[in-house]
N, C-alpha and C positions, 0 to 999 in steps of 0.2 A: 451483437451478432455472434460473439464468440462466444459466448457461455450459453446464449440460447442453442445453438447447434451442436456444442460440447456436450450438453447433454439429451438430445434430442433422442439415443437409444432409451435411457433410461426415462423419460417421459412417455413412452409410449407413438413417439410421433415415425419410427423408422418406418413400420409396417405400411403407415399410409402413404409414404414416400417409396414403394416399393413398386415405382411405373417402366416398365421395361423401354431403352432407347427407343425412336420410331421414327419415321417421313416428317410427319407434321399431327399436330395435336390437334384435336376437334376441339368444341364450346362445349362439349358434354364433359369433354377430362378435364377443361378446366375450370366449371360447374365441381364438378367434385373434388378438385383438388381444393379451391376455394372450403368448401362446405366440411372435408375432413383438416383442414388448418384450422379454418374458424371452431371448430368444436374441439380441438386439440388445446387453441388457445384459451379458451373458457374453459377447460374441463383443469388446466394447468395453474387458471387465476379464480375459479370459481371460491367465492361468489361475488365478489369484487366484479366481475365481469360479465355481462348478457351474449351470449353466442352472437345474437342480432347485433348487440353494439360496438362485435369488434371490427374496427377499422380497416380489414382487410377486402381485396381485391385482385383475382386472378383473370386473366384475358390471355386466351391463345395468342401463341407468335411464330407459326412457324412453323421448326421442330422443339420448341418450349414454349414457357409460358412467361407473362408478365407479369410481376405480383408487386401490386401497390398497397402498401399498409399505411396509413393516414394517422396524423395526430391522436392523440386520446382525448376527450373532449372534460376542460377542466373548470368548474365550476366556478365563475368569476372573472374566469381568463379568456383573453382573445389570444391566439395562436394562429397566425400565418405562413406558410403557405398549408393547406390542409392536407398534404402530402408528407411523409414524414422520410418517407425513404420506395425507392423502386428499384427494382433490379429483374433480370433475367433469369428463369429459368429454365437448366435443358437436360433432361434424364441421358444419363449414359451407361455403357454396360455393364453388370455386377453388380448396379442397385447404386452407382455412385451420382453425382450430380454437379454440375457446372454448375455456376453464379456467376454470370456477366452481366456486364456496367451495373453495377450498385452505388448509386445514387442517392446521397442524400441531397435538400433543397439547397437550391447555390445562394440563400436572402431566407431568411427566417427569423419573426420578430416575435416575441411573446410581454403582454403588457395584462395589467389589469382591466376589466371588462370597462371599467367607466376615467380611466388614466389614460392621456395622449401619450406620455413619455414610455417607452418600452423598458420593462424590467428585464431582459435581455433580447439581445439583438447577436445575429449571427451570419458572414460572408464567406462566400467559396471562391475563389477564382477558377479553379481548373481542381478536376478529380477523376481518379483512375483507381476502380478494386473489383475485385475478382478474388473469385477461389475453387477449388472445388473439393467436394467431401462426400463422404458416407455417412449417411444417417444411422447407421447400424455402428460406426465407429469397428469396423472386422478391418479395414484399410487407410493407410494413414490420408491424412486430411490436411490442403494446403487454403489461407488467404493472403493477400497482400492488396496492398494500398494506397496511395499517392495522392495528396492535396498540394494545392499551392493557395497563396493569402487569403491565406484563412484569416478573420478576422470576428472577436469577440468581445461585446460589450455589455459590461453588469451595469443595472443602476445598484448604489450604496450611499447607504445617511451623506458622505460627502459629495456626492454628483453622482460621478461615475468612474469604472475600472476598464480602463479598454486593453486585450492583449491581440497580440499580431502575433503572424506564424510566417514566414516565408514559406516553406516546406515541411509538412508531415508526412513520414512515409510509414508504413505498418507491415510487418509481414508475422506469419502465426503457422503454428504447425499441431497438429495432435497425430499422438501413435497408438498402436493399440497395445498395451501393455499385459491382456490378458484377464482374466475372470471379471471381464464388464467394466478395465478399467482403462485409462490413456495416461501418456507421459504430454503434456502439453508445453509447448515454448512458443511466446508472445515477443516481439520488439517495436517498441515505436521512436522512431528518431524525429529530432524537430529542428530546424537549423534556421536563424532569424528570427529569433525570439524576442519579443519587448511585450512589457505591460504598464499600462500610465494607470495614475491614479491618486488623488488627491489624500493627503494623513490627514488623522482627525485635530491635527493645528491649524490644516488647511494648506500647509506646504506639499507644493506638488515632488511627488515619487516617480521615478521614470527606474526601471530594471532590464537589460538588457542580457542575451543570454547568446552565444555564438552557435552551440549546438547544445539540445536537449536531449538526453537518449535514456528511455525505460525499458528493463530487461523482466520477464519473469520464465519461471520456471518450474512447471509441478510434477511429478511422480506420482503415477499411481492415484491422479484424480478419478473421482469415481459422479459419473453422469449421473447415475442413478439418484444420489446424494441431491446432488443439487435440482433436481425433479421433487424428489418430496421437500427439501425447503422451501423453495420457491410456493409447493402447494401450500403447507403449510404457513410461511408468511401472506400469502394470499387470505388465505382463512381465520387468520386468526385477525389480521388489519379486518374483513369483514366483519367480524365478530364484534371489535371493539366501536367503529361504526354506526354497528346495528343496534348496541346495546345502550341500553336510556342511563346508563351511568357510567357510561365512559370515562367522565370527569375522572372518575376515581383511577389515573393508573397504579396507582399503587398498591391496590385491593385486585389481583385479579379473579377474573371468577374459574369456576374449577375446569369448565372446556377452555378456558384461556390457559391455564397451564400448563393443561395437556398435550394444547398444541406449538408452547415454548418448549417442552420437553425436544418433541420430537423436532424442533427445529435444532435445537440443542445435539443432537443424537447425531443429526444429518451432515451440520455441521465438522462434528468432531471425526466426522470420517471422511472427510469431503477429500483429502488426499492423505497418501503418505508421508513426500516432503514438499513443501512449497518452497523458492529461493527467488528473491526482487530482488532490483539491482536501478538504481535511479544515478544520474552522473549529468551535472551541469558545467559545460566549459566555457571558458570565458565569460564569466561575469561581473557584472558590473552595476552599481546601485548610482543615481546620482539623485542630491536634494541641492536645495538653496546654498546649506552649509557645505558640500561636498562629496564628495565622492570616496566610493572604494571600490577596488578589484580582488575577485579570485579566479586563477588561473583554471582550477578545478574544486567542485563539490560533489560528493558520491557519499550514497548513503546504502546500505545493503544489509539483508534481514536472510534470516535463514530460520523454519519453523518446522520442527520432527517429533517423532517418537522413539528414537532409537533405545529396542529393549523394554519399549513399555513405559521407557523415561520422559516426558516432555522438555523438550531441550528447545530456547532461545537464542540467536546468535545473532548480533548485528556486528557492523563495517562503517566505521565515519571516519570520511577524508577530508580534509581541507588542505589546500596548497595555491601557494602564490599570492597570498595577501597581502595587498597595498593601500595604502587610502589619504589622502591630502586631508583628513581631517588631525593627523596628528603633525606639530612642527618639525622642520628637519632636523638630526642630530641622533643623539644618544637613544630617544625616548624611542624613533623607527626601529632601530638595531633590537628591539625588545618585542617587535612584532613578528609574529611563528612564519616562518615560510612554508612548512607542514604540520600539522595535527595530524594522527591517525591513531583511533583510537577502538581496541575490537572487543568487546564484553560478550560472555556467554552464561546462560542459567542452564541447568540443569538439575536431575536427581528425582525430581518429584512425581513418581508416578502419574501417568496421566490420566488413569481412572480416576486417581485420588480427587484430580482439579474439575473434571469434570463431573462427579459426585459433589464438590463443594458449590459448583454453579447451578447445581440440582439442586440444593437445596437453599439458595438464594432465591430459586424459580419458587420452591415451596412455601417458602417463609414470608416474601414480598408483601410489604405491611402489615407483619406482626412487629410491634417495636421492641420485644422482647429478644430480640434473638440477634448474637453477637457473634457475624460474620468476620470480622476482623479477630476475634478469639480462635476462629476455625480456620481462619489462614494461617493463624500462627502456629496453631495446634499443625496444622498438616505441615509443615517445615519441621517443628520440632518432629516431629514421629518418622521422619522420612531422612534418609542422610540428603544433604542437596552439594551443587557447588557453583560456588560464583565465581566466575574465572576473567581475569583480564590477559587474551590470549597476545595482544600485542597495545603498545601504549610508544608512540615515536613524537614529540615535538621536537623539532628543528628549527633556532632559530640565528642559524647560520652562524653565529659567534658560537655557539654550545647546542648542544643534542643530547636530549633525554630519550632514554629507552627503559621498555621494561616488561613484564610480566609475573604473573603470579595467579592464585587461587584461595576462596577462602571457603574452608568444606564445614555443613552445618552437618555434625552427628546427631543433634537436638538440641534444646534452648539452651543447657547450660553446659554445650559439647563445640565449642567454634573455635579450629586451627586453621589455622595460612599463614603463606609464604608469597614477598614479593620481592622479586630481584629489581633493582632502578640501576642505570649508567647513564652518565654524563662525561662530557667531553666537553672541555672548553669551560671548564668551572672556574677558572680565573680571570679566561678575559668576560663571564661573564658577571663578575663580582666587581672587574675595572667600569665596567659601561654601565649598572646601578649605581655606581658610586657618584656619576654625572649625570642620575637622572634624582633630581628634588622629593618627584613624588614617590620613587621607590626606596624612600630611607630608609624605612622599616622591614624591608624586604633582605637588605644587604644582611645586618645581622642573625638571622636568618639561616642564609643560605650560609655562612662563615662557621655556624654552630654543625650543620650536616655536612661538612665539608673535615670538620673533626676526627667528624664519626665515621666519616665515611675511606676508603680502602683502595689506595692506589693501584691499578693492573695496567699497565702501560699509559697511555695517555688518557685512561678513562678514574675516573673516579665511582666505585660501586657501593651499592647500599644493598645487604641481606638481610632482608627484614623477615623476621617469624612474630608469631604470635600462635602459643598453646598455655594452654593451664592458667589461663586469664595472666600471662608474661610476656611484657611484646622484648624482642632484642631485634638489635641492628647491629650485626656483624658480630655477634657474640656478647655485646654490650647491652646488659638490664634497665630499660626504661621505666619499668613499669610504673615507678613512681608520680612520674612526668605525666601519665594518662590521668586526665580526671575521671572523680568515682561518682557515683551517687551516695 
């Protein structure tokens, strides 16, 4: 629903969505509202899609309309209930539009045509969504959402994976951010989460999760974009379909490329920056042998072009880790009670990367052509930098911190710098020394504890590395680095 409406300016479907408020709607408006959906639809998946055999279904209600879109009819499969989702529609002033009760099926089971056991199965208990928007995307645009037990079952080589939801709620925003584009933000929380399911030893898996929450966030998405992808994935899955040598995807033919291209194209402007955010609390795994907790897991990504640069950034957290699979004593005190750890890439023009997947699109089963030569070539020619913007273990006896970066000027041009502190480097050399299987670890950590540079109760390590000389705190290693 979101990304279909998000880009619903940029497909061409605002204009026919353009029915002024009124009393109540006749079978003639919704004759046609029907008739310019369904051809909106096919014109958007063509040729994938028969106008006649899209699933859709409009019926006056009122002052709107009721629009039923029905399963896609999938070849081999049984699909039940043949309803895929319903909801309300009600035109409002300025060309904007209501969606009330939006309705997916509360029991839906999907199996093989000639298999009694269901290859998924799915339950609702109670559901609440609504939104309303502009199809023109000129004013910003609200949804949100509400289930309760929800429930989801996969079949898999072991049985099966069943997960449970107490509570899912969703709420979504887009703005209009200007020359055809929107700032959009998305949230879904989940709260009551478990998922059972047998390992392939055959021991049962039981995961439980206290609250689930997905964040994202784009700037500067562009509707349009994701209109001609969509067409183009459309077309090009017909194409290959249609074609008597499919088998071969690794040969594609030349309107095959062409319409990777521009999927390629559509894509690489699809926004300016994207930002997820995923965060699991309270979790907990348990098997036969045992169990472990984390209090928090959060993992977060960040994707731009700042300057023409393509820049990567991720976020990984972990905290509160416990687990009776290890005995009590010395060995737990060596378990992190946080990880956090934040890597970023940058440097590489973004044109550069997108011309290198260009011509992966070109080259595709020629075995002559040496795409890993051209990834390394486009580093070497380009300055980059890999950056570790923050690096925290805490494992309550001692804490490690740190940061640094390592900048490629080209292949035979690679300087950085990483600053480490530790705290608690004594008593964590006392509690190795009482654990057997970390004998080899002590001396070790006794040799960088040498090297390393008293500042109050932290112990630090300045690590460089230029001119192919790595030093720690002013001290010449280089020797110690194996060579080729």
């Amino acid at each position: 629903m979101r990304m279909m409406n998000g880009g619903m300016a940029g497909m061409g479907l605002a204009a026919m969505l353009a029915m002024p408020a009124q009393a109540a709607v006749t079978a003639e408006d919704a004759a046609a509202l029907e008739r310019d959906l369904r051809g909106w639809a096919a014109g958007l998946l063509a040729p994938l899609v028969d106008p006649a055999a899209v699933p859709l279904r409009v019926l006056p209600g009122g002052e709107g309309f009721r629009m039923e879109i029905g399963m896609v009819p999938v070849p081999g499969f049984s699909i039940t209930p043949d309803i895929a989702l319903t909801a309300q529609l009600r035109p409002l002033p300025d060309g904007r539009w209501a969606v009330d009760d939006l309705r997916l099926p509360a029991a839906l089971t999907a199996s093989m045509a000639k298999e009694a056991a269901p290859l998924f199965a799915m339950s609702i208990g109670t559901q609440q969504a609504r939104g309303e928007f502009d199809p023109a995307l000129r004013t910003p645009s609200r949804f949100e959402g509400r289930y309760t037990d929800v429930v989801e079952t996969v079949g898999v080589a072991q049985g099966k994976s069943t997960t449970r939801m107490a509570t899912v709620a969703y709420s979504g925003s887009w703005e209009p951010a200007g020359a055809g584009l929107i700032d959009s933000a998305d949230r879904i929380s989940t709260a009551g989460y478990s998922i059972e399911q047998t390992l392939p030893d055959g021991q049962p898996l039981r995961i439980t999760v206290r609250e689930l929450t997905a964040r994202s966030k784009g700037i500067g998405v562009s509707p349009a974009n994701i209109g001609t992808a969509i067409r183009a994935i459309a077309a090009l899955a017909g194409d290959v379909i249609a074609s008597p040598d499919r088998a071969r995807a690794d040969a594609p033919t030349a309107g095959q490329r062409k319409l990777m291209h521009t999927v390629l194209d559509s894509l690489a402007a699809l926004f300016v920056r994207l930002e997820t955010e995923q965060t699991w609390s309270g979790l907990t795994a348990t098997t036969p042998a045992g169990s472990g907790q984390l209090d928090k897991l959060s993992v977060a990504t960040r994707m731009a072009a700042p300057g023409g640069k393509a820049e990567f950034a991720a976020q990984l957290e972990l905290a509160g880790l416990t687990t009776s699979l290890l005995p009590a004593g010395p060995m737990r005190q060596l378990v992190p009670r946080r990880i956090a750890i934040a890597p970023r890439f940058t440097g590489v023009p973004k044109s550069e990367v997108l011309a290198l997947l260009g011509r992966a699109i070109d080259t595709a089963g020629d075995p002559d052509t040496d795409l890993a030569g051209d990834a390394l070539a486009l580093l070497a020619d380009n300055p980059a930098t890999i950056a570790l913007d923050d690096l925290d273990i805490d494992l309550g006896i001692s804490r490690l911190r740190g940061s640094g970066e390592v900048n490629v000027a080209a292949a035979d041009d690679i300087s950085g710098t990483l600053e480490l502190r530790m705290s608690g480097l004594d008593a964590l050399l006392r509690t190795l020394r009482q654990v057997p299987e970390a004998a080899q670890v002590a001396p070790v950590l006794l040799m960088l504890k040498g090297l390393g540079e008293a500042s109050g109760n932290e112990t630090v390590w300045r690590i460089e590395y230029a001119d192919s000389k790595v030093t720690v705190n002013g001290t010449d290693l280089s020797d110690m680095i194996p060579r080729k």
